[in-house]
C-alpha positions as CSV (number, residue, x, y, z in Angstrom):
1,X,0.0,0.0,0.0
2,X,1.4,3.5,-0.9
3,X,1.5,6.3,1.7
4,X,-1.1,8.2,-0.1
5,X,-3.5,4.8,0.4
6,X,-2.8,4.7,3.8
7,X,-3.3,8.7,4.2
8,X,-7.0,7.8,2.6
9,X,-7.9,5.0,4.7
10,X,-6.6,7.3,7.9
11,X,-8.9,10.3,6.6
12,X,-11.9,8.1,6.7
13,X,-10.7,6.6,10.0
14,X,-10.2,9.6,11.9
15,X,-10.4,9.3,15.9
16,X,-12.8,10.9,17.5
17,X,-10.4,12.9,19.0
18,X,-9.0,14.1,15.5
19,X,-12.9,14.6,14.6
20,X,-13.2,17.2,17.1
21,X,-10.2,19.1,16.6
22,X,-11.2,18.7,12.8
23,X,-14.5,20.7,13.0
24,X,-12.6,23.6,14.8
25,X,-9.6,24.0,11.7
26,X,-11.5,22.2,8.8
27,X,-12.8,24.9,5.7
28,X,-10.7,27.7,7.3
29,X,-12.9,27.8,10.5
30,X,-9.5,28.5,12.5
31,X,-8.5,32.0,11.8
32,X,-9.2,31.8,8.0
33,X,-5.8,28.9,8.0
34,X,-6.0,26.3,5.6
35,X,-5.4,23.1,7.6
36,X,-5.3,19.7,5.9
37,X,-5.6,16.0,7.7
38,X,-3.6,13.2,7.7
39,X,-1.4,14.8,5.2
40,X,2.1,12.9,3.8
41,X,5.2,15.2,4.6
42,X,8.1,12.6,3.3
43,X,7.9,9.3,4.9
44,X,5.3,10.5,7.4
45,X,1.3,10.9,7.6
46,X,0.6,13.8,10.5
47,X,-2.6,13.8,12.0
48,X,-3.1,17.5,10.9
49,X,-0.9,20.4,8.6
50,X,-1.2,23.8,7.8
51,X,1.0,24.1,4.9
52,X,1.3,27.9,4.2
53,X,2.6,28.6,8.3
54,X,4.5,25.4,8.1
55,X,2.3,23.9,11.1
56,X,2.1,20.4,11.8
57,X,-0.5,19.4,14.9
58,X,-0.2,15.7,16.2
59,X,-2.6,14.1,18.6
60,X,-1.4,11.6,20.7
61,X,-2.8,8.6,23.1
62,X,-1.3,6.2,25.5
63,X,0.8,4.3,23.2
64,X,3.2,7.4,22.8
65,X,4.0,6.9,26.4
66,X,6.1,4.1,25.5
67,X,10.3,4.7,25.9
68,X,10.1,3.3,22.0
69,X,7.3,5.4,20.5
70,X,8.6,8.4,22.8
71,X,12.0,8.2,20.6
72,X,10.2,7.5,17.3
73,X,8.5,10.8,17.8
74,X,11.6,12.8,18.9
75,X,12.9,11.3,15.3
76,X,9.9,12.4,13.5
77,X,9.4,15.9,14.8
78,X,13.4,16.5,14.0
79,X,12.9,15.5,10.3
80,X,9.5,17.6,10.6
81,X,12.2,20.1,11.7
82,X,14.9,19.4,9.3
83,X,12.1,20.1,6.2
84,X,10.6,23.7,8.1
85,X,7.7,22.5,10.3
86,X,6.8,23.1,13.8
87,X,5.3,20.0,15.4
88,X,2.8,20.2,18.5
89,X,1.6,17.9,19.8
90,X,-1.4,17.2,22.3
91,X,-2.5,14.0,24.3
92,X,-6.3,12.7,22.8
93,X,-7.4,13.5,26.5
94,X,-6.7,17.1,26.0
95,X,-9.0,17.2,23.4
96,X,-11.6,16.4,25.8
97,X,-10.6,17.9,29.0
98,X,-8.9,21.3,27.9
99,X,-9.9,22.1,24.5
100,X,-9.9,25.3,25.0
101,X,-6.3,25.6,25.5
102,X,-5.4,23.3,22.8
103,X,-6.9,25.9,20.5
104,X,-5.1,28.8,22.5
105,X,-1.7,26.6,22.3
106,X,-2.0,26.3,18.7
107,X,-3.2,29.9,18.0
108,X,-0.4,31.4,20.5
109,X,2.1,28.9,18.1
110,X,1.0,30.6,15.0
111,X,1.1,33.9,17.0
112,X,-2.3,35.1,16.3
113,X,-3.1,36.0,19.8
């Protein structure tokens, strides 16, 4: 399967954590930005992108707390890095618990507050 097959099967499987950050950046809802979802960047798929501020927003759940995932992601964030992107990231529960701030973090990043 290519990565741009596996980038469609992941849009249509989205979490329901990535469906509710979705609603709040999908057709420029967040601060007229252009956000895109589970977008190839190299040898990667990231949860969400905004291309034209070089933005890349990752949500995470329990398996990242494992010492291997935890270093797989320091790798991917430096090559997201190495080719101009910012990387956040935010645990799935956040989504849920502190929304709010998500969207503050992420707004603060792009400094639009």
């Amino acid at each position: 399967m290519q990565q741009s097959d596996n980038a469609n099967v992941l849009r249509k499987n989205l979490t329901e954590s990535e469906k509710k950050l979705w609603q709040h950046l999908r057709s420029r809802n967040f601060f007229n930005l252009k956000f895109r979802r589970q977008v190839p960047i190299g040898k990667y798929i990231v949860d969400f992108a905004c291309m034209e501020m070089k933005l890349v927003i990752e949500l995470d759940g329990g398996q990242h707390n494992f010492e291997s995932n935890l270093e797989k992601d320091v790798i991917r964030d430096k090559y997201l890095f190495d080719n101009g992107f910012k990387a956040l990231r935010f645990w799935n529960i956040d989504i849920f618990k502190n929304f709010d701030s998500v969207l503050e973090t992420i707004a603060r990043e792009l400094n639009l507050l």
